[in-house]
C-alpha positions in Angstrom: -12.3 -27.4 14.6 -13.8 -24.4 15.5 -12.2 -21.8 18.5 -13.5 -19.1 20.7 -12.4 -16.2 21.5 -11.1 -17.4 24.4 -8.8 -19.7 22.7 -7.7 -16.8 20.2 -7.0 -14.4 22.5 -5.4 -17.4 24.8 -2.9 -18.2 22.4 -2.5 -14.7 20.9 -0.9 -14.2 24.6 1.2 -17.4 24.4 2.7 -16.2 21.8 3.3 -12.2 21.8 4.0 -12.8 25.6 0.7 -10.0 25.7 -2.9 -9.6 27.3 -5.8 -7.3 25.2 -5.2 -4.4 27.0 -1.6 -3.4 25.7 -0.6 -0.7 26.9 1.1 1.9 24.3 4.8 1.8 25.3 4.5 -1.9 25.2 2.7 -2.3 21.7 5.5 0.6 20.3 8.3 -1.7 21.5 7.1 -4.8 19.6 6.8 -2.8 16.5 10.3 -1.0 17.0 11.9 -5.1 17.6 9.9 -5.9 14.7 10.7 -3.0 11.8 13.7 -4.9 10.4 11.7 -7.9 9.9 8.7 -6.4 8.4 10.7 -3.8 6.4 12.7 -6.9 4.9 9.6 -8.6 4.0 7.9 -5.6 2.4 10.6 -4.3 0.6 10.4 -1.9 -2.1 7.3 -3.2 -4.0 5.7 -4.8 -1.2 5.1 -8.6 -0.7 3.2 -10.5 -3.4 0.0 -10.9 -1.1 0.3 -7.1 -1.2 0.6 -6.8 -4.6 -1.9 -9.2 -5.6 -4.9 -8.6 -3.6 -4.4 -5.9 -0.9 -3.1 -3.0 -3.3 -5.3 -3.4 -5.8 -8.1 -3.6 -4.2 -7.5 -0.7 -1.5 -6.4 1.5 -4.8 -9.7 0.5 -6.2 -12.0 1.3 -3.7 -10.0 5.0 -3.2 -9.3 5.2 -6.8 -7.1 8.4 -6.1 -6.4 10.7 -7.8 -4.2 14.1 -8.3 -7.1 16.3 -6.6 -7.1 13.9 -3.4 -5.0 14.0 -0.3 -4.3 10.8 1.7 -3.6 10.1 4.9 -1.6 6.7 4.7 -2.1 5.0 8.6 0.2 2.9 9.6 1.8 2.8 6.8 4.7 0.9 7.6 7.9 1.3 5.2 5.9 3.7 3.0 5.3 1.2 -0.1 2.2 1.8 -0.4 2.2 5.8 0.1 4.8 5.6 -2.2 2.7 3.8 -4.9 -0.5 6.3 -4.2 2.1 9.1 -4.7 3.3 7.4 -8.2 -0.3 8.0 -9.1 -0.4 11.6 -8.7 -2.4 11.7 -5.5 -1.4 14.0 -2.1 -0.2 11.5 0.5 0.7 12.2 4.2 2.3 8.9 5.7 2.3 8.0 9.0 3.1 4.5 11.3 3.8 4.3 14.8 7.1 3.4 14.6 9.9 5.5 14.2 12.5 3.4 12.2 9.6 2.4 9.9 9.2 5.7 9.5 13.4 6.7 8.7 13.2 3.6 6.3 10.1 5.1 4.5 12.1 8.3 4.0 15.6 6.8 3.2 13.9 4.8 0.7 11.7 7.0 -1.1 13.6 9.9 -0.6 15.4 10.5 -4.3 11.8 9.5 -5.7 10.0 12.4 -7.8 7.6 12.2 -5.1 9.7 12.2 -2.0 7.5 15.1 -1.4 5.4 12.5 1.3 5.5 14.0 4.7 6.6 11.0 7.1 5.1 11.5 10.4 
């Protein structure tokens, strides 16, 4: 069965309780109620599907290195920022919510590269 937009964007309201035109305060709120849960799911390392196919491929295509600096958006609990640090490359992280942000610095922050700037 194939949908259309109209059905995606239907039920994409149905169930985040949201239209397409969230407004900022709103869409930070969700994020804030939903840190814990996507903090716990990431962890450390990152989820497997993160592992897998998302990290290697992203770390392909930017195939860092100690000369470049990166600017990690939305970066969530600073996994990934942390792993691009690991690998000798500049990394500024930022996400748009704050306790994802604390997490990412709590977590990372006796690391030899706690040097990240968490914005």
């Amino acid at each position: 069965m194939e949908y259309s937009k109209e059905d995606l964007m239907e039920a994409k309201k149905q169930i985040w309780g949201v239209g397409e035109n969230m407004g900022t305060e709103e869409s930070k709120k969700i994020w804030e109620e939903n840190a814990q849960f996507w903090d716990n799911a990431m962890g450390d390392e990152s989820n497997e599907f993160h592992r897998e196919v998302v990290r290697p491929k992203v770390t392909e295509l930017l195939s860092p290195n100690p000369a470049d600096y990166i600017l990690d958006i939305a970066c969530g609990n600073g996994n990934y920022s942390s792993y691009l640090a690991q690998r000798g490359a500049s990394v500024v992280a930022f996400d748009y919510s704050k306790k994802m942000i604390e997490w990412g610095c709590g977590r990372f922050l006796g690391d030899s590269h706690a040097a990240i700037p968490w914005l």
